[in-house]
Residue, then its C-alpha position, 0 to 999 in steps of 0.5 A: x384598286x378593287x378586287x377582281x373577285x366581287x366580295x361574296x361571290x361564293x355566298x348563296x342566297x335563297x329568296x321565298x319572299x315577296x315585295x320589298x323588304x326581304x328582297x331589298x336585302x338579298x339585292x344588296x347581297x347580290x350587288x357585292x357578288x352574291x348568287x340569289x335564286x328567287x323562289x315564287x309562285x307559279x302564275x303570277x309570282x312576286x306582285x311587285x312584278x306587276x306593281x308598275x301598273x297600278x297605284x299607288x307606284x307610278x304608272x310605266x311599261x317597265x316592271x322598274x319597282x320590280x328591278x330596283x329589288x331584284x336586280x341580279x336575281x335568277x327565279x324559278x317558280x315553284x309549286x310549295x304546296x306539292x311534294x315534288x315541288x318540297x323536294x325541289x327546295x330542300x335541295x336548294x336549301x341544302x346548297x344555300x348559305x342564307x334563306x330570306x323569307x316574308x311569309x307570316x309564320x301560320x303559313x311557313x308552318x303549313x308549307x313547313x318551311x319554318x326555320x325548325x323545319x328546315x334547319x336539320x337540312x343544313x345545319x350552316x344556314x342563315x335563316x332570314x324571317x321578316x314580318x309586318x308586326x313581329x313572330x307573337x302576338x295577335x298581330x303576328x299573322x297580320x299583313x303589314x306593309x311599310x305604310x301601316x306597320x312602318x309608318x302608322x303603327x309606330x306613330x311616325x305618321x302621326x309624328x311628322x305632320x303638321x300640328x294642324x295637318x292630317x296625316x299623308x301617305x308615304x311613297x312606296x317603301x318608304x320604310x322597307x329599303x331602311x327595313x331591308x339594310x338591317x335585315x343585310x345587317x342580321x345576316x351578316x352579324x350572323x355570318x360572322x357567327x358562323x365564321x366562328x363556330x360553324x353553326x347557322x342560325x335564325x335572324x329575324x327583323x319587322x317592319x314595326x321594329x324598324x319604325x320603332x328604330x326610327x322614332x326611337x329619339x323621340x319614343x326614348x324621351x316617352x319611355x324616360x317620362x317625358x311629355x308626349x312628342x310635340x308636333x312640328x307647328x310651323x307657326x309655333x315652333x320650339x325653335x325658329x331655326x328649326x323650322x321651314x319657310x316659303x321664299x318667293x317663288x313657292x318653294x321651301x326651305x328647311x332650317x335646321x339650326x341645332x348650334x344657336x349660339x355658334x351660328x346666329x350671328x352668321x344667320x343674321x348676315x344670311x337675312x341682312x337683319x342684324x338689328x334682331x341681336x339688339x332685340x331683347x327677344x333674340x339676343x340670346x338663346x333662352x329668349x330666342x327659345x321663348x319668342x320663337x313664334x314671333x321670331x318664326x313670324x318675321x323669319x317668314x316674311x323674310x323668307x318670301x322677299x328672295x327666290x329659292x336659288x337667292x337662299x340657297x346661295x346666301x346660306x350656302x355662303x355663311x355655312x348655315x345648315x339647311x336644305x330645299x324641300x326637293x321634289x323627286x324629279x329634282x333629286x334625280x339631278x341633284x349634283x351631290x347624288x350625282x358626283x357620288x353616282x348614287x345611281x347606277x346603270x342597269x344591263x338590260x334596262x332600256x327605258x329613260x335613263x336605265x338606272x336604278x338607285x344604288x344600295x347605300x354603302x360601299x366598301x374600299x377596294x371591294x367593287x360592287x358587280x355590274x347591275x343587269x335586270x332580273x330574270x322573267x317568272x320562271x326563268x331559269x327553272x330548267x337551269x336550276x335544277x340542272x345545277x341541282x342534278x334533276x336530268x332532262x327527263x325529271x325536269x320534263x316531268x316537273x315543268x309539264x306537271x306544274x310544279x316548275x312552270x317556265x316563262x310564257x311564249 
């Protein structure tokens, strides 16, 4: 049985961000209930908005990068630079529990909305700052999309490619979706924090930081002494059941056997070769650690004599772990993501199978609200500040000077 009143549906949220991590988060919020206002600019505003035209996202008539980060979302596009338009947000700042912003810190502090700048106008906010490269430093004003401050500058780019490969771009926001669940992770600490002593606070997260995040297994080892990380090498691996190999009809599958001991035997079934634990070389772990290039070498011959779906069942049944290399078209029929409805509908979307993936956690008894797309620039600007008790003829004055603009036609 779940909840009939959706987890935060009492929390405001106040959106000046753009692309994908800071968005990302206010839709998780908004997905269990939160009010989410999407401040932009007028003209062109967020230009995620446009990204489904271009690349490097696939082409499509639906703004479906857009949606998958703003879902639920209400927007009013508004002039900063103005003094009326200033006065616009300090009033939503007034009313709002949580401001998410992306913009570097030279500009917040020439539109003087930095979190000292606005903190005196509700002392219960919960000011959300994210960056490319962090608040100091020469970078701190850089731009940083996920592809280069996520994934090149944190040496995770370089990390996950071949030995002999040259690096590969990663697909759109790749490192901002993860970025975004632990930007949801430092406001609801912060929440929490001012459950128990009534104060807001600044929380704020970076694209390197998240990458660092992510490396940090590797980049531990670094800071402890170590060498530096090795290169998977499917030639040359550490280890021949971490590894992947190519079966008969050009597909792959990716072993990762971390319990050696517990599980060769069974592997041997897997690959109908139990004269290999007769073999002095991989009889035992060690050996099979300091042969494994050899053991790599008779593993992918192996490998290519049977289908993807004969290996797929083979280990399936003798409980190796692996997994197919899948391709994105793949993934969205997968069953697993299927039978977990990793995927939702969305009210209002009415193109292909109008779904978008699901944020990623969910909470007993606390249903997530149904998904329905978010609003065109502008919007619900005249519906916002009506809620913020402008009068017909102060909403007149601001849309037809400029400071509001509504939606087009």
């Amino acid at each position: 049985m779940t909840t009939a009143t959706p987890l935060l549906h009492d929390l405001r949220v106040l959106e000046i961000a753009t692309f994908v991590f800071g968005p990302g988060c206010s839709a998780i919020l908004s997905d269990f209930g939160a009010s989410v206002i999407k401040v932009e600019s007028p003209g062109l505003g967020d230009p995620l908005r446009h990204a489904h035209k271009a690349p490097p996202f696939m082409r499509s008539e639906f703004d479906y990068a857009f949606q998958q980060d703003n879902r639920n979302k209400r927007s009013i596009a508004l002039d900063l630079k103005r003094p009326e338009g200033r006065e616009v947000l300090l009033e939503l700042v007034r009313q709002s529990d949580v401001l998410i912003t992306n913009f570097p810190p030279a500009v917040l502090e020439r539109l003087r909305i930095r979190y000292e700048d606005l903190a005196g106008e509700n002392a219960r906010l919960i000011y959300a700052q994210v960056s490319g490269y962090g608040e100091r430093g020469e970078d701190a004003n850089t731009p940083g999309f996920d592809g280069n401050a996520y994934w090149a500058r944190t040496g995770l780019m370089d990390a996950v490619r071949t030995a002999e490969g040259e690096p590969a771009m990663p697909s759109p926001a790749m490192g901002d979706h993860p970025s975004a669940m632990t930007l949801y992770a430092g406001v609801m600490t912060a929440l929490y924090r001012r459950q128990l002593t009534g104060q807001g606070s600044k929380v704020s997260s970076s694209l390197m930081a998240n990458g660092l995040w992510a490396a940090a297994s590797a980049l531990s080892g670094l800071l402890a002494g170590t060498k530096p990380y090795r290169r998977l090498n499917p030639a040359r691996p550490g280890s021949a059941l971490v590894n992947y190999y190519r079966t008969s009809d050009d597909r792959w599958i990716s072993l990762i056997v971390i319990q050696d001991a517990k599980h060769w035997h069974n592997f041997l079934k897997v690959i109908e070769r139990p004269d290999l634990d007769e073999d002095p070389r991989f009889a035992t772990i060690q050996p099979r650690f300091k042969h494994a290039q050899e053991l790599s070498v008779i593993l992918a011959d192996i490998f290519k004599t049977r289908t993807c779906a004969e290996w797929r069942a083979r280990l399936r049944e003798h409980k190796i772990t692996f997994s197919v290399v899948a391709t994105f078209d793949e993934v969205i029929d997968d069953p697993q993501a299927l039978a977990n409805d990793l995927f939702i509908a969305v009210e209002g979307h009415e193109y292909g199978r109008k779904q978008v993936v699901d944020s990623p956690f969910w909470i007993q008894d606390c249903a997530k609200v149904p998904a329905r797309l978010g609003s065109p620039l502008g919007g619900d600007g005249a519906a916002i500040l009506r809620e913020l008790g402008y009068g017909e003829e102060r909403i007149a004055q601001l849309t037809e000077g400029a400071v509001v603009a509504l939606p087009q036609g």
